[in-house]
C-alpha positions in Angstrom: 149.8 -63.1 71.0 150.3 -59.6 72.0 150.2 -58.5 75.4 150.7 -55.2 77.3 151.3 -54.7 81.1 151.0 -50.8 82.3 152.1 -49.8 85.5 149.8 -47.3 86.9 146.3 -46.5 88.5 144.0 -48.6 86.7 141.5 -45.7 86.6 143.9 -43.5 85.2 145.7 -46.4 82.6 142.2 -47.2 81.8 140.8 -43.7 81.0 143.7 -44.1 77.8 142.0 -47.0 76.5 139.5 -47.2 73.4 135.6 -47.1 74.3 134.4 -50.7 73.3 137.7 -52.1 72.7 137.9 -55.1 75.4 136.2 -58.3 75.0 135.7 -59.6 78.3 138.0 -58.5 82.0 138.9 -61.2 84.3 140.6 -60.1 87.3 141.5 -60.9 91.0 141.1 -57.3 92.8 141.7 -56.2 96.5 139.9 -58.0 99.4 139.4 -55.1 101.4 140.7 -57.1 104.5 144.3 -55.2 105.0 146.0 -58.9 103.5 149.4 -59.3 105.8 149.6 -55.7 106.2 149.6 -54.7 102.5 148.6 -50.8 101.2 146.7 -51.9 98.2 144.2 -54.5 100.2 143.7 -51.4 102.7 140.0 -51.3 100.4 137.4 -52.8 97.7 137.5 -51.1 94.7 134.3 -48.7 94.4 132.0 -47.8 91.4 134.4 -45.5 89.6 136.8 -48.1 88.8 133.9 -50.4 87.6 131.9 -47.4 85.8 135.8 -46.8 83.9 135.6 -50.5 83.0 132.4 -50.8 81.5 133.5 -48.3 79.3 136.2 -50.0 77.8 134.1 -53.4 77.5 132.4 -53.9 74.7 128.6 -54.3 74.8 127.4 -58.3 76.2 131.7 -58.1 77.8 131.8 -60.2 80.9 133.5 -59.1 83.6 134.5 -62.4 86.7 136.4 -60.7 89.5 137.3 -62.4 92.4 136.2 -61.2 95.9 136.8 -62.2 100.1 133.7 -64.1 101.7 133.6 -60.8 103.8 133.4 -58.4 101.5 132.5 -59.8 98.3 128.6 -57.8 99.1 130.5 -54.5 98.7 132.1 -55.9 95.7 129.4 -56.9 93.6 127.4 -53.4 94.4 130.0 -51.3 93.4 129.7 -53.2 90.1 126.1 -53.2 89.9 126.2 -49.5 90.4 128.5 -49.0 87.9 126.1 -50.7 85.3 126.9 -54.2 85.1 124.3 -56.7 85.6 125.4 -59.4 87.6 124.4 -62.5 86.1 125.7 -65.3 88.9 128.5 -65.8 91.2 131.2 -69.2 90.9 132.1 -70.9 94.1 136.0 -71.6 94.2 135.8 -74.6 97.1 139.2 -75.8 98.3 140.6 -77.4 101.1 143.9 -75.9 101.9 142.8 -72.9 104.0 144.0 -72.2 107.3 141.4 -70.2 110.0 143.0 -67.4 111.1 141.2 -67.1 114.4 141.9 -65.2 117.6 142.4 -67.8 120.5 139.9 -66.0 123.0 141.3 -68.0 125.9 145.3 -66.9 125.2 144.7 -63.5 125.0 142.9 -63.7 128.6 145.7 -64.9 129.8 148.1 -62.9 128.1 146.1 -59.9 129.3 146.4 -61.0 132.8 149.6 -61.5 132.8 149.7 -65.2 134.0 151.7 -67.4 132.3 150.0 -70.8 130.7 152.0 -74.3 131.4 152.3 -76.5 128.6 150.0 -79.5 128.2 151.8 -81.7 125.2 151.5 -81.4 121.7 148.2 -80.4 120.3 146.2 -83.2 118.9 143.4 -82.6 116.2 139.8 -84.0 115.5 141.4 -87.9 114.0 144.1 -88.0 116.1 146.6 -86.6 114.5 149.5 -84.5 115.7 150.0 -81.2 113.7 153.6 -80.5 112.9 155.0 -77.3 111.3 158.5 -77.8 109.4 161.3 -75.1 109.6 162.1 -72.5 112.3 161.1 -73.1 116.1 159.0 -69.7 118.0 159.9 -69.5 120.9 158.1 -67.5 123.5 154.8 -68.7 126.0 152.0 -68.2 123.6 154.1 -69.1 120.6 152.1 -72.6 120.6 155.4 -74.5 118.9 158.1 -76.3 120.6 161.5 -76.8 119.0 160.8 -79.4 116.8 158.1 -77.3 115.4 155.1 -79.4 116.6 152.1 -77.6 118.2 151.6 -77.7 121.6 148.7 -77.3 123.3 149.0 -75.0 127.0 146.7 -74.6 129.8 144.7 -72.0 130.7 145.8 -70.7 133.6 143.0 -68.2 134.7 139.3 -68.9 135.9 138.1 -66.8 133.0 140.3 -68.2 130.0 139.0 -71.7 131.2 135.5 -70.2 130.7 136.2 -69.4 127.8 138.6 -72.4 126.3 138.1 -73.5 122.7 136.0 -70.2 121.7 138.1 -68.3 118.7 137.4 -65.9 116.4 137.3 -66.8 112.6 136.1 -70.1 110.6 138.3 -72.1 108.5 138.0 -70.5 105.2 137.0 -72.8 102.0 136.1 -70.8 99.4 136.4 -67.6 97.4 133.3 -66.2 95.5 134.0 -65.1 91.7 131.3 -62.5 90.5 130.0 -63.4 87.7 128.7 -59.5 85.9 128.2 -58.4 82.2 127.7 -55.3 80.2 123.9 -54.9 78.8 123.4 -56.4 75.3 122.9 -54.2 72.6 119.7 -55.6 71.3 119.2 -59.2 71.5 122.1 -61.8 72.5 121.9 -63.2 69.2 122.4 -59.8 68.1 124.9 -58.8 70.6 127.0 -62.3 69.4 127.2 -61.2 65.5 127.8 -57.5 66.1 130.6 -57.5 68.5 131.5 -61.4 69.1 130.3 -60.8 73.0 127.4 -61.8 75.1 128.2 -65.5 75.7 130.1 -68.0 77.5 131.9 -70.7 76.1 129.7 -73.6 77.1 131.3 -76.6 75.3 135.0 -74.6 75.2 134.9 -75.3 79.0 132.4 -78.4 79.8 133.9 -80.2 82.5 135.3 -84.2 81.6 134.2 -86.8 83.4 134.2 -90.2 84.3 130.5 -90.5 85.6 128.4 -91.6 82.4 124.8 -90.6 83.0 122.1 -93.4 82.1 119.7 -92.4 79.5 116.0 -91.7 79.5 114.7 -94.8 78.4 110.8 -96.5 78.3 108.0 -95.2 76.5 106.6 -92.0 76.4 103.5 -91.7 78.9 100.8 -89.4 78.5 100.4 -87.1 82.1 97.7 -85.1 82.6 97.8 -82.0 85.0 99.9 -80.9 87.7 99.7 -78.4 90.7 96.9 -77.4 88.9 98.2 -76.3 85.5 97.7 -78.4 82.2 100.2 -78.3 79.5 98.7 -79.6 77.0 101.9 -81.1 74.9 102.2 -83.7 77.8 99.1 -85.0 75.8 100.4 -85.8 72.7 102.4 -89.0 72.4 104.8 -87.5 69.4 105.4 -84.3 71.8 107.0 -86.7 74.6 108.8 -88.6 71.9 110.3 -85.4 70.6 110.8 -84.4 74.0 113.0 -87.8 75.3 115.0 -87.5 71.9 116.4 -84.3 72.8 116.7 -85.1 76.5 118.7 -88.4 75.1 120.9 -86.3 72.9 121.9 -84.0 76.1 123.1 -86.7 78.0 125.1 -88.2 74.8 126.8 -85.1 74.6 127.6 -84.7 78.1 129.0 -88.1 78.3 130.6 -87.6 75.1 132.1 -84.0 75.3 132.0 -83.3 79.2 129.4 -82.4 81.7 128.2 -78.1 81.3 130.1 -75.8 83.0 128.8 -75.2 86.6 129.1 -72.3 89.2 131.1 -74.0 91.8 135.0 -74.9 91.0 137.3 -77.2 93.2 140.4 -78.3 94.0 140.2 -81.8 94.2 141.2 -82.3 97.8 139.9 -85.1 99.8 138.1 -82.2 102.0 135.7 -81.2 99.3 135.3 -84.3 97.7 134.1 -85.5 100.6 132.1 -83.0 101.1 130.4 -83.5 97.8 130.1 -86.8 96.8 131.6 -86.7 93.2 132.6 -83.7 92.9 133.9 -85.3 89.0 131.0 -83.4 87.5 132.7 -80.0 88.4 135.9 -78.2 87.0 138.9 -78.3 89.2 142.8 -77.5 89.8 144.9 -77.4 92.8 146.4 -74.4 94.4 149.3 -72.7 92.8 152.4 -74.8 93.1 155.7 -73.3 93.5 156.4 -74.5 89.9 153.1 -72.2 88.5 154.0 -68.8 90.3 157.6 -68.6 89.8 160.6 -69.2 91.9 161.3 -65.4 92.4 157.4 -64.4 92.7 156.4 -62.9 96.2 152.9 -62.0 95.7 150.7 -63.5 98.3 147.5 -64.2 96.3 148.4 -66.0 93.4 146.0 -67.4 91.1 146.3 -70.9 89.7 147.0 -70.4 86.0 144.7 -73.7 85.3 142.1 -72.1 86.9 142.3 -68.4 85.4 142.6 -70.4 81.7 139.3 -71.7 82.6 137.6 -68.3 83.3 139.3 -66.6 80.6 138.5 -69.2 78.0 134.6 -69.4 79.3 134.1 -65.7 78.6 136.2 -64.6 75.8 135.3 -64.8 72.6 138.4 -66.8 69.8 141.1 -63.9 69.5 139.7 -61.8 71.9 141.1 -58.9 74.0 141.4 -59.9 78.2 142.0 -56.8 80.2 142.8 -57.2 84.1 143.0 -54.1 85.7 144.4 -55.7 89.1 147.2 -57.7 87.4 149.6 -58.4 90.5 152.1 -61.0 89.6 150.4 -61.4 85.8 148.5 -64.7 86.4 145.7 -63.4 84.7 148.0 -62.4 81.7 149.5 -65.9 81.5 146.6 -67.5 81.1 145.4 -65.4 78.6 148.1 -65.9 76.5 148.4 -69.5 77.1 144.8 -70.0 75.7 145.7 -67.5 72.5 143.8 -64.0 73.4 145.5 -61.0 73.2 145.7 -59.0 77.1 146.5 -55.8 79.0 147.7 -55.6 82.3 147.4 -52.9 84.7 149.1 -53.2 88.2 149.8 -49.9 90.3 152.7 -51.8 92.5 156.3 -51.9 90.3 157.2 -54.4 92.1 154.5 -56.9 90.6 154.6 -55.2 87.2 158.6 -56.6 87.5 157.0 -60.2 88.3 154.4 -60.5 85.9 156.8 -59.2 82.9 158.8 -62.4 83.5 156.3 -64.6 84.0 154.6 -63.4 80.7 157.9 -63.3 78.8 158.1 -66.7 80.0 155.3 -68.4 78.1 154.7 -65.7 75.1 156.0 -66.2 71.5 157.1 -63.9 70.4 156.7 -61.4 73.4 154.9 -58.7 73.4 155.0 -54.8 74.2 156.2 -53.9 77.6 155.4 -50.9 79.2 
């Protein structure tokens, strides 16, 4: 499949492209939350990059683009105002997140001046002793001793022991993806045969499972009203037949060909399945493993490619055209290609562009343009 990666401003990359040419545009863009200090997550991108998207899309294109549990609000209106309708938003729940929270009763002391005495290592809710591999800190409010366990230290003022425990951030779990579209052209059905957009991929991406759901089975009983309102079909005997038949053939398919793509994603960990019960029913995929970003790739956000084959394959139609104007280290790209659509990249930092070139050589046959 062909594939492109331009190294640029997306609004200014973008502006070069065809009106109407892209089928759908997955993409994982700035946070807005200044990410370990890096220029390009200084902001969220605002309507004009969205309004230049929407007119490459084709009419019914979906966009999914990622967004931070903080910002994600500025996000979605700047795509909104732009002219997509947003039509949901996914959930990506996973376990693995670390809170990066102020420790209230630290920087007291630190403020103060005093200095805290240690108190042992630091021992979490189950009794467990967290340990953190590699190079010691030193330093008095380092919190790890030479062996890289955590150690837990005193307060040593009135005031940080008022205010011991309190921090300043929860432990994230999930990312929102925003689910948006361009308007239809007419009808969906319409929109479908005209320009092969509009849709998702409903059985392309139902989700297996092992849970079999039981059937509907008994007869068919006659109700009569409800809250007030009559529906009259409930009356007819035939009606609630027909009804149970097509019910029945639901669940054989979902047991058969997978249960229908939902708006939350996982990542299996014990954490969320925990959490909810069986979580079998939804998709999932662990984080990116050291194996799925590359040895030489230093981008902090990667994307699982499992994952971004899911969202591409849900919204794109066979063939199709997947345009990510935030590209980073081309995870996007690789997914794309991996599940047989054509893509173009656009990523501002050269850096990245270098990255996601190799990772996109990597799995494409033959490769594509380079630019």
């Amino acid at each position: 499949m062909s594939w492109t990666i331009n190294c640029g401003d997306c609004r200014e990359v973008m502006a070069t492209l065809d009106a109407e040419s892209v089928d759908s545009l997955v993409t994982d863009p700035p946070y807005g939350l200044s990410f370990m200090g890096k220029g390009w997550d200084h902001g969220v991108p605002g309507v004009e990059f969205w309004t230049e998207a929407i007119r490459v899309a084709k009419p019914g294109a979906h966009l999914l683009a990622f967004g931070g549990t903080r910002t994600y609000h500025r996000l979605a209106c700047a795509i909104e105002d732009a002219g997509w309708e947003i039509r949901d938003c996914v959930m990506w729940v996973y376990g693995s997140g670390f809170p990066k929270s102020h420790d209230v009763s630290k920087a007291i002391d630190k403020a103060a001046g005093a200095e805290r005495e240690t108190a042992g290592p630091k021992v979490y809710a189950g009794g467990h002793v967290q340990n953190h591999s590699g190079v010691a800190h030193g330093g008095s409010y380092c919190g790890f001793d030479h062996s890289g366990t955590t150690m837990a230290t005193a307060p040593a003022t009135d005031a940080a022991r008022q205010w011991s425990g309190w921090g300043t951030a929860l432990k994230p779990a999930w990312e929102p993806i925003i689910v948006a579209r361009k308007p239809l052209v007419g009808t969906v059905a319409e929109n479908v045969l005209t320009h092969g957009t509009g849709a998702i991929n409903v059985d392309g991406c139902r989700v297996e499972s092992s849970d079999q759901i039981a059937p509907v089975n008994g007869k068919a009983t006659l109700c009569g009203t409800r809250d007030g309102y009559d529906r009259p079909w409930k009356h007819d005997p035939a009606a609630l037949a027909a009804r149970q038949e097509r019910a029945n053939a639901a669940i054989e398919k979902a047991n058969t060909l997978g249960r229908w793509p939902a708006n939350l994603i996982h990542d299996g960990s014990e954490e969320v399945v925990g959490l909810a019960g069986s979580a079998a029913r939804f998709f999932y995929c662990a984080k990116a493993s050291k194996a799925d970003r590359g040895s030489d790739n230093k981008h902090p956000t990667v994307k699982p490619t499992d994952l971004m084959r899911y969202l591409c394959r849900l919204v794109t139609p066979p063939g199709g055209v997947v345009l990510d104007p935030f590209t980073g280290s081309g995870s996007t790209g690789k997914a794309a290609i991996l599940e047989g659509f054509r893509f173009i990249g656009i990523e501002r930092e050269a850096e990245y562009v270098e990255i996601a070139k190799a990772r996109l050589n990597a799995v494409a046959s033959p490769a594509g343009q380079l630019f």
